[in-house]
C-alpha positions in Angstrom: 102.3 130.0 68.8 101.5 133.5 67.3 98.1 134.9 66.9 97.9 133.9 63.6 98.6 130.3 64.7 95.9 130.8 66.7 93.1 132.1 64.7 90.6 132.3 67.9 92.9 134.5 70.5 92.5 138.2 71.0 89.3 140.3 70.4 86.9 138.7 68.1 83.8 140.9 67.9 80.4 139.0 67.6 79.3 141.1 64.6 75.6 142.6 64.4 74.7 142.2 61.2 73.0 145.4 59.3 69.8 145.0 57.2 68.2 147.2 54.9 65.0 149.2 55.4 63.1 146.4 53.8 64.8 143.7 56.3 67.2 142.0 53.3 70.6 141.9 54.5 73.0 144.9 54.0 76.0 142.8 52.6 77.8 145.8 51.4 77.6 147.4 54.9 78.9 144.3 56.7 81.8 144.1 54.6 82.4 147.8 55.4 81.7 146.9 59.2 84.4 144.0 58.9 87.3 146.5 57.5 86.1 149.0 60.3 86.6 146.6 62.8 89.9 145.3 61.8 91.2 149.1 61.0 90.2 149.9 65.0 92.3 147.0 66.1 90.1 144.2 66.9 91.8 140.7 66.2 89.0 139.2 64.0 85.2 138.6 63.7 82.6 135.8 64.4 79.4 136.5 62.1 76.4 134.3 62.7 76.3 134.4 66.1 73.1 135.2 68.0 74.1 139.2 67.7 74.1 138.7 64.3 70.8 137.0 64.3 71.3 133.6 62.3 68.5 132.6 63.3 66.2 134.4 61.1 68.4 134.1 58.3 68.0 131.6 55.0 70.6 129.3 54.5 71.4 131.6 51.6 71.5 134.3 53.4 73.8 132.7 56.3 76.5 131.5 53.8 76.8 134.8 52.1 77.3 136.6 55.2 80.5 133.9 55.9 81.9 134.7 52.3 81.5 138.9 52.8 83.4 138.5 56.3 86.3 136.4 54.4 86.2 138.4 51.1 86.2 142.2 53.3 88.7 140.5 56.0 92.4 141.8 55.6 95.5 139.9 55.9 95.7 138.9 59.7 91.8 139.5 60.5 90.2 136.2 61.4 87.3 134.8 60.7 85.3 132.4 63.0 81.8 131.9 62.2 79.2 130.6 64.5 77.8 127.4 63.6 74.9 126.7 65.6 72.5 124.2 64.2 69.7 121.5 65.5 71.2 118.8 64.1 75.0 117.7 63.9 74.6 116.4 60.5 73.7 120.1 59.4 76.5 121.8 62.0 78.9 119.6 60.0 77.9 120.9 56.8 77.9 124.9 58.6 81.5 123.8 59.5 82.3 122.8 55.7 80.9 125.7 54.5 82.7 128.3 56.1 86.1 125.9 55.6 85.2 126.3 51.9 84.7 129.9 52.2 88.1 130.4 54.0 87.5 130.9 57.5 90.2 129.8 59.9 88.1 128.4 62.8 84.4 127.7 63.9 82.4 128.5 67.1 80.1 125.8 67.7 77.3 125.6 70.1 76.4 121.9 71.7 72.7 120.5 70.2 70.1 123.6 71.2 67.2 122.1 70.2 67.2 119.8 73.3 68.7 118.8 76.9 71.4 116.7 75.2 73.1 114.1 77.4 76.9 113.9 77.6 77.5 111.0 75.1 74.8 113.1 72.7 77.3 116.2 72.9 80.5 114.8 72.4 79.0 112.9 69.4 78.0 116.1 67.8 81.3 117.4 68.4 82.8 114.6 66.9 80.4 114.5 63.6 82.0 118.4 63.2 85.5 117.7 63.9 85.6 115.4 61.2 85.9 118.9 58.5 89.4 119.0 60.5 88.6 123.2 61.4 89.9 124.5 64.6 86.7 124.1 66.6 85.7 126.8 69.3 83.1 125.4 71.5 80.3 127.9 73.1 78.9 127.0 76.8 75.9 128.7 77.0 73.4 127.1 79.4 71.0 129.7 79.4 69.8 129.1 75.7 70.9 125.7 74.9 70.1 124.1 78.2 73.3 122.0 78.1 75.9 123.1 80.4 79.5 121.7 79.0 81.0 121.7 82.4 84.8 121.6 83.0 84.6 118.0 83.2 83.0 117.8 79.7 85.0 120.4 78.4 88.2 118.4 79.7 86.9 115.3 78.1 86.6 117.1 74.5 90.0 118.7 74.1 91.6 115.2 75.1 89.9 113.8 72.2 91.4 116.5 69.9 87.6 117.8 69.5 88.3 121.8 70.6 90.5 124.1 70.6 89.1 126.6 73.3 85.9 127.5 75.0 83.9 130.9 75.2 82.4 130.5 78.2 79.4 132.5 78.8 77.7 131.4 82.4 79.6 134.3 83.9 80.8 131.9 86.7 84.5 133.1 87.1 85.0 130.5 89.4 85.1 127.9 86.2 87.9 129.2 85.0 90.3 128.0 87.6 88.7 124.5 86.9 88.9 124.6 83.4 92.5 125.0 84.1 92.9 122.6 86.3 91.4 119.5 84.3 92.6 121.0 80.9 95.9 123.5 81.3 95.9 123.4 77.3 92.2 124.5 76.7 92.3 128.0 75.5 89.7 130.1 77.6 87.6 133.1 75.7 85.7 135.3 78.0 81.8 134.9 76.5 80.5 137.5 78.4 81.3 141.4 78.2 80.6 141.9 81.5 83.1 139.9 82.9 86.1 140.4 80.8 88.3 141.5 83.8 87.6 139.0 85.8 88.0 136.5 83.4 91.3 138.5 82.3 93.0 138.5 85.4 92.0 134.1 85.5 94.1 133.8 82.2 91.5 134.3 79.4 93.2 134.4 76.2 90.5 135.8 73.9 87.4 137.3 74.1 83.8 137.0 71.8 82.4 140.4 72.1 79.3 142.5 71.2 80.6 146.1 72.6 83.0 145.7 69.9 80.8 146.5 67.5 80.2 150.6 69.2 83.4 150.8 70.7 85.9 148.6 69.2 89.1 150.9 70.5 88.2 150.8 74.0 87.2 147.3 74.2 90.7 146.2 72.5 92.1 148.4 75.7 90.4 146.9 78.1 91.1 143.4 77.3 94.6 144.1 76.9 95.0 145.7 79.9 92.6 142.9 82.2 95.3 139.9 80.2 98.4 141.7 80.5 99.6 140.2 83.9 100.5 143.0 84.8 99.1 144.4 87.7 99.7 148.2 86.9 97.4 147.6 83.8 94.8 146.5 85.6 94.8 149.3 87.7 94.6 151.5 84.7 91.7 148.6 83.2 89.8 149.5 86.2 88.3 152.8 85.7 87.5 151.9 82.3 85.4 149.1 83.2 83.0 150.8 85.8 82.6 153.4 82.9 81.4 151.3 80.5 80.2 148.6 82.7 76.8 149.7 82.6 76.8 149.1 78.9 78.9 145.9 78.8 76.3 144.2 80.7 73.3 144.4 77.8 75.9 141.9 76.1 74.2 138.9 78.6 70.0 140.1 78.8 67.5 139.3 76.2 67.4 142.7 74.7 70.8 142.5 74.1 70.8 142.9 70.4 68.8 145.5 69.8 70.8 147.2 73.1 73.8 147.4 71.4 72.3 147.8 68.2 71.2 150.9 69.2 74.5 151.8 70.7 76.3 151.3 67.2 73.8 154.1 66.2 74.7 156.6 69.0 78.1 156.3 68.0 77.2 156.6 64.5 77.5 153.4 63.0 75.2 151.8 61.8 73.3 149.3 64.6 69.8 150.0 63.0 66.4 147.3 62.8 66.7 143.4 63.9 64.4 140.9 62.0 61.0 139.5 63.7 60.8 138.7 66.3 62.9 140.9 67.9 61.2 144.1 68.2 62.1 147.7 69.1 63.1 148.1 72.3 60.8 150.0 74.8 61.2 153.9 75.1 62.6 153.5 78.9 64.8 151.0 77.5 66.2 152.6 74.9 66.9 155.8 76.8 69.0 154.1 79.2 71.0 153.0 76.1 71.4 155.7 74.9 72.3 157.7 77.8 74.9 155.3 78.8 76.5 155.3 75.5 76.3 158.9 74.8 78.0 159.1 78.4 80.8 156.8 77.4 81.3 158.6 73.9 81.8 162.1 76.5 84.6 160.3 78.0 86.5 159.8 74.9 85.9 156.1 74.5 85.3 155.1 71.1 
């Protein structure tokens, strides 16, 4: 199948989402952030994920960031919104909304709210594959405290329930098993810091952050750690220890504001999260901002 068969493969940034000074969402500059992305050659975008702080948004708010995305996407450009929700009731009506709004798949957390036994996941999977959208499921044990394991993940495909994973435990090692126990389960790398390891083990997309700063270099880099070949990943090398120390924000707590800030070094606009995440401490921030200004030297953009 082509790309465009499959919405979820290639780079598909997990977009920061822009407010204004008085905190309301900038809905004019994330549709400009959209074209931006697609016109620096980034395969599509997932709004509403945790860079894009959906938590702190209303339910107004969240649906009219899914429509801008489709609205400012151009032809090609995909659209897979997150869909994170307590309840699967409510994930199923995310998953409806942004099928009514024109998005070509969904990336879907497992419950958060709770330690969710097996049976509990694969019946919230179930309630939001009835919509019928390709669904992209996110392992993210870290903040969910459910850990869809190979085994799971194997079990969830067979029943037509996912389309792929973005796997975010940073354990390369899974990949081999995901394989193994589904060959047909499309692997996305979750983690920035990561992405040539999880290249070079056969990832076919990847949900980033960097993106966002540095969407040309990132689209390189990817395509050089999946090429197969092994004379592009020579050349991928070099490119990830320079921007390594930056790709790795993408998996700590500060990672929003992180890169964030590093849209604004590279003048776009990154600017203020809502409460509670606050600005990030002054050593903090100069390490950001040294790192990025370092990269931008380099030529990467």
């Amino acid at each position: 199948m082509t790309q465009q068969q499959k919405p979820w493969r290639g780079v598909y940034v997990a977009s920061a989402l822009p407010f204004n000074d008085d905190l309301s969402v900038d809905y004019d500059g994330f549709a400009e952030h959209v074209k931006w992305l697609a016109d620096n050659g980034c395969d599509g975008i997932t709004p509403n994920g945790s860079l894009g702080e959906y938590q702190t948004l209303s339910d107004e708010e969240r649906a009219r960031v899914v429509a801008t995305a489709v609205e400012a996407a151009p032809e090609g450009f995909g659209v897979m919104p997150g869909v994170a929700a307590y309840g699967a009731l409510e994930t199923r009506r995310w998953v409806e909304q942004a099928a009514e709004a024109g998005a070509q798949s969904v990336l879907m957390l497992p419950p958060n709210v709770y330690r969710a036994d097996r049976e509990a996941v694969l019946e919230h999977y179930r309630e939001a594959a009835k919509v019928g959208l390709p669904i992209v499921a996110y392992n993210n044990p870290f903040d969910t405290k459910t850990d869809l394991d190979p085994a799971l993940l194997a079990q969830m495909h067979q029943e037509g329930l996912i389309v792929a994973v973005k796997e975010f435990t940073g354990d390369v090692r899974r990949a081999y098993e995901i394989k193994e126990l589904a060959p047909d389960l499309d692997l996305l790398i979750g983690t920035d810091d990561v992405v040539v390891e999880l290249g070079l083990a056969g990832a076919v997309g990847w949900v980033a952050g960097y993106p966002n700063a540095l969407p040309q270099a990132s689209v390189e880099l990817f395509k050089l750690a999946t090429s197969g070949d092994f004379a592009d990943l020579e050349r991928a090398l070099p490119m990830y220890r320079d921007l390594h120390s930056l790709l790795r924000w993408d998996s700590k707590t500060e990672f929003v504001q992180a890169i964030k800030l590093s849209m604004d070094v590279a003048g776009r606009k990154g600017g203020v999260s809502r409460p509670p995440r606050s600005p990030l401490s002054s050593e903090i921030a100069a390490v950001v901002i040294r790192d990025t200004e370092a990269a931008l030297a380099k030529g990467y953009k």
